[in-house]
N, C-alpha and C positions, 0 to 999 in steps of 0.2 A: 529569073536570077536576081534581077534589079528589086523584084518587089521581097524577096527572101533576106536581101542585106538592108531594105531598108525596115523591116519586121526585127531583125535580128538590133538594130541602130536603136529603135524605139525603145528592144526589151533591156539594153543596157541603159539607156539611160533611165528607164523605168526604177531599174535596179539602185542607178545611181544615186538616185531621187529618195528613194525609201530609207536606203543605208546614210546617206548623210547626214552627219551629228545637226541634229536639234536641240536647240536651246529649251532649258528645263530649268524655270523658276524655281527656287526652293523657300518654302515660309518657314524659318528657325522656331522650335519648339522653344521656348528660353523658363525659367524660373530664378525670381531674384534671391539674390545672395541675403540671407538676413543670419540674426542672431534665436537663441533660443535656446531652450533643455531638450538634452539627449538623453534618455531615461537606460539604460544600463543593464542589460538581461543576460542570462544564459537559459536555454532551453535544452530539457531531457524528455525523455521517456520513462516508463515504470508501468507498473502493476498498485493496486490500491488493496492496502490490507489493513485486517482487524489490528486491532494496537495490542492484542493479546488475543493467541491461539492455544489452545490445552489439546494436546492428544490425551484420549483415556484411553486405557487398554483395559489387559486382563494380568493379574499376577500368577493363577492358575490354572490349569487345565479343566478340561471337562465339558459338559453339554451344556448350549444355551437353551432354557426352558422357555423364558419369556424375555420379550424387548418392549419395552413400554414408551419408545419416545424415535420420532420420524423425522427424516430434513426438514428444517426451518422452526423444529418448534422449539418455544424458549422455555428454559428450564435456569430451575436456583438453587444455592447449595445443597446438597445430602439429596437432590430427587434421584428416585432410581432411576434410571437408564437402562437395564436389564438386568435377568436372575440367571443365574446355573442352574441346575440340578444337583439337588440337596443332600440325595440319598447315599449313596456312598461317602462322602463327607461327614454325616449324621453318623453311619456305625461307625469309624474311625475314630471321631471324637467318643463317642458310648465303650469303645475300649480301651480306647485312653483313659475315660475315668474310671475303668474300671478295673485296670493295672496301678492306678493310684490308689484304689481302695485296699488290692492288696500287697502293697507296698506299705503302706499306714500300716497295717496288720500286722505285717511282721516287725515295726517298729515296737509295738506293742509288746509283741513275745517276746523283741529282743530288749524291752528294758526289763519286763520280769526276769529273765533270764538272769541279767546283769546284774539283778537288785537279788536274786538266788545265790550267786558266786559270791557275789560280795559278804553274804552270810556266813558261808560256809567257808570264807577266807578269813573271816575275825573268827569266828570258832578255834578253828585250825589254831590261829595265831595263839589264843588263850588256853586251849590244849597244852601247846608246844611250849610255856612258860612254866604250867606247871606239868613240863614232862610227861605229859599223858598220853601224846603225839610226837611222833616221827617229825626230824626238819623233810623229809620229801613227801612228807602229807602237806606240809604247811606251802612249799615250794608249791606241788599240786596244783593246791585252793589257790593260790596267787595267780599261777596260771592259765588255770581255769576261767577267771574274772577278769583277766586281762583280755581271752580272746570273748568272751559275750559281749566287752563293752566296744571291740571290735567289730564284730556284727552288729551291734547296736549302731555303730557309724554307717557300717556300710548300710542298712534299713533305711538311717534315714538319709544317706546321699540318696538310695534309691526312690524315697518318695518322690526328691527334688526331682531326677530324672521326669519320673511320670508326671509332675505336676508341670515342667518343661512340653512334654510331648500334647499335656492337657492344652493348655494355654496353646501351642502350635497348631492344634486339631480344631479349637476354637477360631484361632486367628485365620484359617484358610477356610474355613464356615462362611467366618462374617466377610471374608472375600469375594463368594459369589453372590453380594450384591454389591452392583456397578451404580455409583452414586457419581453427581454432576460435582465438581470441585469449584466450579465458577458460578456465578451468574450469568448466563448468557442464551446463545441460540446456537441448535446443532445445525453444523454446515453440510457433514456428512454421517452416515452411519455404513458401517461395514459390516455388520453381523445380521444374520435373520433367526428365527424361533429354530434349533432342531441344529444349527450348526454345532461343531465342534472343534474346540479352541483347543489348541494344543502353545503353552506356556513355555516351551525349552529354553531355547537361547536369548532369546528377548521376548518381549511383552507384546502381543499381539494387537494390534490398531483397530479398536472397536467403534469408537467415537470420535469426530474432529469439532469442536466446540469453539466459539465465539464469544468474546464478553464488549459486549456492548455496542451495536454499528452503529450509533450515535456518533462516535467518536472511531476517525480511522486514521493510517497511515498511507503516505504516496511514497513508496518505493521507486525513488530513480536513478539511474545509470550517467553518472555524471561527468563530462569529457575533463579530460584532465586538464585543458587550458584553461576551462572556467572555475574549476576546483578553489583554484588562490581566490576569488572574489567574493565564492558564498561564504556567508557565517548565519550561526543561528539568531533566528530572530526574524529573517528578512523575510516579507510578503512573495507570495506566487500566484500566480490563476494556474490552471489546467485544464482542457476539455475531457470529454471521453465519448469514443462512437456514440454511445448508446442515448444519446443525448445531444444531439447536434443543435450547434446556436446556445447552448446552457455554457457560462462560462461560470467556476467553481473558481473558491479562495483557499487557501490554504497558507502555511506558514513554518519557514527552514525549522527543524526540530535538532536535527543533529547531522553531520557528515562522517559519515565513517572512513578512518585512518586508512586500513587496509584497503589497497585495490584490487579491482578485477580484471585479469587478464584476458582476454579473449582474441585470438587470430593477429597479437600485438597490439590490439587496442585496448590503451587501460580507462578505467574507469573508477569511480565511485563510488560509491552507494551510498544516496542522499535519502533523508527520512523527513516529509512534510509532513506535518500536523492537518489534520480534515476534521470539520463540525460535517456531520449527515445526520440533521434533523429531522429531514424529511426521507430517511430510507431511498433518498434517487440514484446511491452509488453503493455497489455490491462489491464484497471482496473479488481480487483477481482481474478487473475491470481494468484494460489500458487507459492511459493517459498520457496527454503529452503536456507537462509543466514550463510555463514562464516563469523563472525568479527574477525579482527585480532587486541589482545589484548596487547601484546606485545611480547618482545622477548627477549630470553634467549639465550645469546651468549658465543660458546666456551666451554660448558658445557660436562662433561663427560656423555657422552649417551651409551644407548643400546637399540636394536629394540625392541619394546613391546613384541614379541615372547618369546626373551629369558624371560621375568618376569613371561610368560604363561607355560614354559617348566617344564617337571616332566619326569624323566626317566620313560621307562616301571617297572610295579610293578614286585615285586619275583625276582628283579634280585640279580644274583651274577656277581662279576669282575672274570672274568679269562683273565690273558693277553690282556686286552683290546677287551676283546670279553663278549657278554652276554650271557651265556646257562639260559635257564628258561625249565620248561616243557613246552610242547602244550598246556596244557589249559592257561596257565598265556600266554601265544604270544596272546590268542583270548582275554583276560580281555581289560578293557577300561582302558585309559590312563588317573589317576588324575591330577584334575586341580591345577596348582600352588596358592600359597598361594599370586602373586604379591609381596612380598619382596623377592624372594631367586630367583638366576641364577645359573645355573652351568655354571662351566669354565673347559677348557681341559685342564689340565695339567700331560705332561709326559704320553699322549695317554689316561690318567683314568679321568673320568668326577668326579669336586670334586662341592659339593653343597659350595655356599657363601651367606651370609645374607648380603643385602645390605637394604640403607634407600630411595627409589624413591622420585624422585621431579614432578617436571611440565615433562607434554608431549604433545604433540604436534598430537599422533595418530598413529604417525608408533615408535618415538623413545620417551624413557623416560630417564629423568636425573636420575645420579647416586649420590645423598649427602654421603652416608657414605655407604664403602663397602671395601675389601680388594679384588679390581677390581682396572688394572689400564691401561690405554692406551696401546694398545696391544695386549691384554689378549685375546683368542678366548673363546665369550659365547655359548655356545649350544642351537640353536635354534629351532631341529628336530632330529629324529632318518630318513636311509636311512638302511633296513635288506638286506644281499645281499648274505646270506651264505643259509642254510637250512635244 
């Protein structure tokens, strides 16, 4: 029994031994307060596009016979791009010239005609003076010449007619060939040999054409608090996966007025200007842009850390050292409130309210703070006792 309570006597103080707060040096992370430029950004996302896209269609129906041009190849104005099938197209126009032929014809007969009445109506007339002729002979002949020279109208409205349906038979001809309207490169092609384009209600989407990827656009999505700061003109970088460690320049081109709605989040759509000399960015390619919106120079800064900083909780000062118990060392570390740093002074970390300005990412300006050039802020704890 004696030896069970003095086992049991051991294990508590064993216990008591291990749980007792120990003291736990801390070495203050600090960086000095200085002056400097805060350079000024807003960052989006987007898509990278051609500065001009041409959809080619078809205005017509009918059979594609041949397609003479494949993704990526470049083409210049007037090349063809594909053929129809001609032939049904060919007799159409062949009878349309050939209801003009005789449409012309009966112009013909009807000014003979016309120049016949008109004979036989001064006759009449010259009869009827010297009495030799009836007034309803003479009325007749009048009338007569009046309806040829009628026919003779309608003859030749009718030419115009045919010479309309000509011209139209012509113009859907010179339709089925599909010519490039740009200079550029096809991005896509949607038709193959033997298909059959049907023209109804819209124009069918044959070709998607590129002019020029020398020169692009960075389409981006731009938050509306940073909206007020871009304007055209102002420089950006951008990455894109496909190129990782490549940073890219580009340059504001225009901000569009109209926003985008999405899930309550609005946006904007910003257009950067891109030189691709070297072909290393492809339409539709993400990107995430930096614009640099201005800059704040010479300003009393501090690294964003320090405005993140909160000493560990439960603590007390002892000569520049922290004792806490074991369980407060395992607690989570409260997040700052971003207005308050501490500063070191005279080895005791003292909390300071200050008023943050612009930042830049890594450092934030200091407007109002009893912080001043020099001062070391606390930006980490370093435990190194135990």
């Amino acid at each position: 029994m004696v030896l069970m309570v003095a086992t049991a006597l051991v294990l508590v103080v064993l216990l008591a031994w291990w749980l007792w707060p120990g003291e736990e040096a801390l070495a203050w992370d600090t960086r000095v307060v200085e002056r400097g430029d805060i350079v000024l950004s807003a960052t989006a996302t987007g898509n990278l596009e051609p500065q001009r896209k041409v959809i080619v269609g078809a205005e017509i129906s009918g059979l594609i016979r041949e397609v003479r041009v494949s993704e990526n190849d470049t083409v210049a104005v007037g090349d063809v791009l594909a053929l129809f099938d001609t032939e049904e197209l060919e007799v159409a126009l062949e009878q349309a010239e050939a209801r003009l032929a005789v449409a012309r014809a009966a112009v013909v007969e009807a000014e003979a005609t016309l120049e016949e009445t008109a004979i036989d109506e001064r006759r009449a007339a010259d009869l009827a003076e010297r009495n030799l002729a009836s007034r309803a002979q003479l009325d007749a002949a009048m009338a007569a010449r009046k309806r040829a020279a009628a026919r003779l109208d309608h003859a030749r409205a009718t030419v115009r007619e045919a010479q309309g349906h000509v011209s139209a038979a012509r113009t859907r001809l010179s339709k089925t060939v599909i010519r490039s309207p740009i200079d550029g490169v096809v991005l896509t092609r949607n038709v193959e040999p033997g298909n059959t384009v049907a023209a109804t209600l819209q124009a069918p989407e044959l070709f998607l054409l590129a002019e020029d990827l020398d020169h692009m656009e960075l389409h981006v999505a731009l938050d509306e608090a940073d909206v007020g700061q871009v304007r055209s003109g102002q420089p950006a970088t951008f990455t894109v996966d496909a190129w990782p460690g490549e940073e890219f320049h580009a340059e504001v081109v225009r901000v569009h007025l109209y926003p985008v709605i999405e899930a309550g989040v609005v946006t904007y759509t910003t257009v950067l200007g891109v030189d691709n000399p070297e072909g290393m960015l492809l339409p539709g390619m993400t990107a995430t842009a930096t614009i640099s919106t201005g800059t704040r120079s010479q300003v009393l800064r501090v690294p964003n850390l320090a405005l993140r900083f909160v000493p560990p909780v439960d603590e007390a000062r002892r000569d520049g050292l922290l004792v806490t118990r074991p369980g407060a060392l395992r607690r989570d570390v409260a997040v700052g409130p971003g207005n308050t740093v501490w500063v070191l002074r005279d080895g005791v970390p003292e909390e300071i309210r200050v008023v943050p300005g612009a930042s830049d990412g890594r450092f934030t300006e200091i407007v109002e703070g009893e912080i001043d050039v020099g001062d070391q802020v606390i930006v980490g704890v370093q435990r190194t006792g135990s």
